[in-house]
N, C-alpha and C positions, 0 to 999 in steps of 0.2 A: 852197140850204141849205148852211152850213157844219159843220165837223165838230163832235164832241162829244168833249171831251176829258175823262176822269174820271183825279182826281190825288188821291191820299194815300196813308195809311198802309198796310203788307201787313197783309191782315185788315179792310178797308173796306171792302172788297166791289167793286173796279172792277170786276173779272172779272167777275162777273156778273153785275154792273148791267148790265155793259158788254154783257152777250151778252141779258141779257131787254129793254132799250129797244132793241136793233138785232132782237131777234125782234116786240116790239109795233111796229115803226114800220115793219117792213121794209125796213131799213138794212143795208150793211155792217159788218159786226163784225171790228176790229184790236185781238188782244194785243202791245204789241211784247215782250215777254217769252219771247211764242212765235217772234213775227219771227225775233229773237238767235236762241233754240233751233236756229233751222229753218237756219238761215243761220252756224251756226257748227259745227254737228252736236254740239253739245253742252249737257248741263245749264245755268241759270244759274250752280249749284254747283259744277260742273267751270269753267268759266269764271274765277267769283271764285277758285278752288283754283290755276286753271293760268295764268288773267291778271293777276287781280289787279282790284279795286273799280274803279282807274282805268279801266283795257283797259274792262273789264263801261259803264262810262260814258260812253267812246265810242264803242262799240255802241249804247247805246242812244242816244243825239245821233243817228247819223247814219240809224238806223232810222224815229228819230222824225220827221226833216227828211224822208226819202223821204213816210212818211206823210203829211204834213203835204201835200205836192204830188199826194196823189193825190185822183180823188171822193172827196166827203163822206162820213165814215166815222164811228159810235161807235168811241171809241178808247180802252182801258185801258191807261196807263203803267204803270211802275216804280215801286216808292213813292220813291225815292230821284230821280226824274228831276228833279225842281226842284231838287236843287244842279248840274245843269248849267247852267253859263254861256249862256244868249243862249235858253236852250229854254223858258224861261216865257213869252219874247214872242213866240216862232215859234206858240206854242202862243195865247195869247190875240189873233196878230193872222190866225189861220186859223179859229176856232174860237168856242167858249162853253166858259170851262173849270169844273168842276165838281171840288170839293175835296167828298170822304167821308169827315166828320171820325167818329172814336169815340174813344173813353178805352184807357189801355193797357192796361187790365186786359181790359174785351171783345176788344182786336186779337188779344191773345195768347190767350185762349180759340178763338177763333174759326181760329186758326195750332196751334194746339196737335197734336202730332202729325206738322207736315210737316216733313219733312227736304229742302225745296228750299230754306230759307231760309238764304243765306250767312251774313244780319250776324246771326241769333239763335242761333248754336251759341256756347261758352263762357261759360253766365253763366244766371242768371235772367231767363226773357224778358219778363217785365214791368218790370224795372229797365231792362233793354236798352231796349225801345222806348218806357220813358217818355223817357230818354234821346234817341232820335231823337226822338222828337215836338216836344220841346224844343229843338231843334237845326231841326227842320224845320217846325215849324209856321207861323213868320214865311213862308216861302217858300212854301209854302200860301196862305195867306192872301192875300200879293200877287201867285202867279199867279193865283189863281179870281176869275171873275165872280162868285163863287154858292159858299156854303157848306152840303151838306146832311150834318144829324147823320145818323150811320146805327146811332145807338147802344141806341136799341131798335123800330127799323122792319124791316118785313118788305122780304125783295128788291122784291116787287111795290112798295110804297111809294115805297120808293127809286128804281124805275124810274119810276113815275107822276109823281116831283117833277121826275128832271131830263129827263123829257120836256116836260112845261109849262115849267120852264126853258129848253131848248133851242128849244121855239117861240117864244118872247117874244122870242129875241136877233134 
């Protein structure tokens, strides 16, 4: 078995796809958001404050490529990981990757509230991440095997699809 990579937008739900198909399959479960966290002793937040988006983006590169070399793992990126350079192939030639598309209006509901999110402080966050979506969604697109809406399905749903997914590859 190879890994299962889940990529889109913050507020798609990799997180917890990511953690109910690696509890139904009995799989390992990797955030690399927690990785960074754990491994830098600080917030993503402090991070983008005290590094900067780029620094935050090669942390997650080089987080992602350890993963990518370990057992087969469910794995919840960044939403931002697909503008690195060379990480959508590391990612679809170790893996099945899995894009959790929804509209900016549900992302931002569904984020509303949390103060981890660097790129949605100064502005309207549904303008913001219509903005990224548009920016990232080509990249999306051309890293996933597989697109599932997650824009009115239940977690369980969502896990049930890219588990059948994840068998097929």
């Amino acid at each position: 078995m190879r890994h299962l990579w889940l990529i889109g937008m913050m507020g798609s739900g990799k997180s917890e796809v990511g953690r109910r198909v690696a509890e139904l399959t009995g799989s390992r479960f990797v955030d690399l958001d927690d990785r960074i966290v754990a491994d830098r002793g600080q917030s993503i937040s402090e991070v983008f404050a005290g590094e900067g988006e780029i620094a935050f983006r090669r942390f997650e590169r080089t987080e992602l490529r350890i993963a990518a070399n370990e057992d087969p793992a469910v794995i919840a990126t960044g939403g931002g990981v697909v503008t690195n350079v060379g990480v959508p192939a590391v990612m679809r030639e170790t893996g099945t990757v899995l894009y959790l598309a929804a509209e900016p209006a549900t992302l931002a509901r569904r984020v509303e509230g949390e103060s981890h999110r660097p790129l949605l402080t100064g502005g309207n966050q549904v303008d913001i991440l219509t903005e990224l979506l548009r920016l990232r969604a080509p990249l999306y697109e051309g890293a996933a095997h597989h697109v599932i809406d997650t824009e009115s399905h239940t977690i369980d749903e969502v896990a049930g699809e890219a588990i059948e997914l994840w068998n097929r590859s």
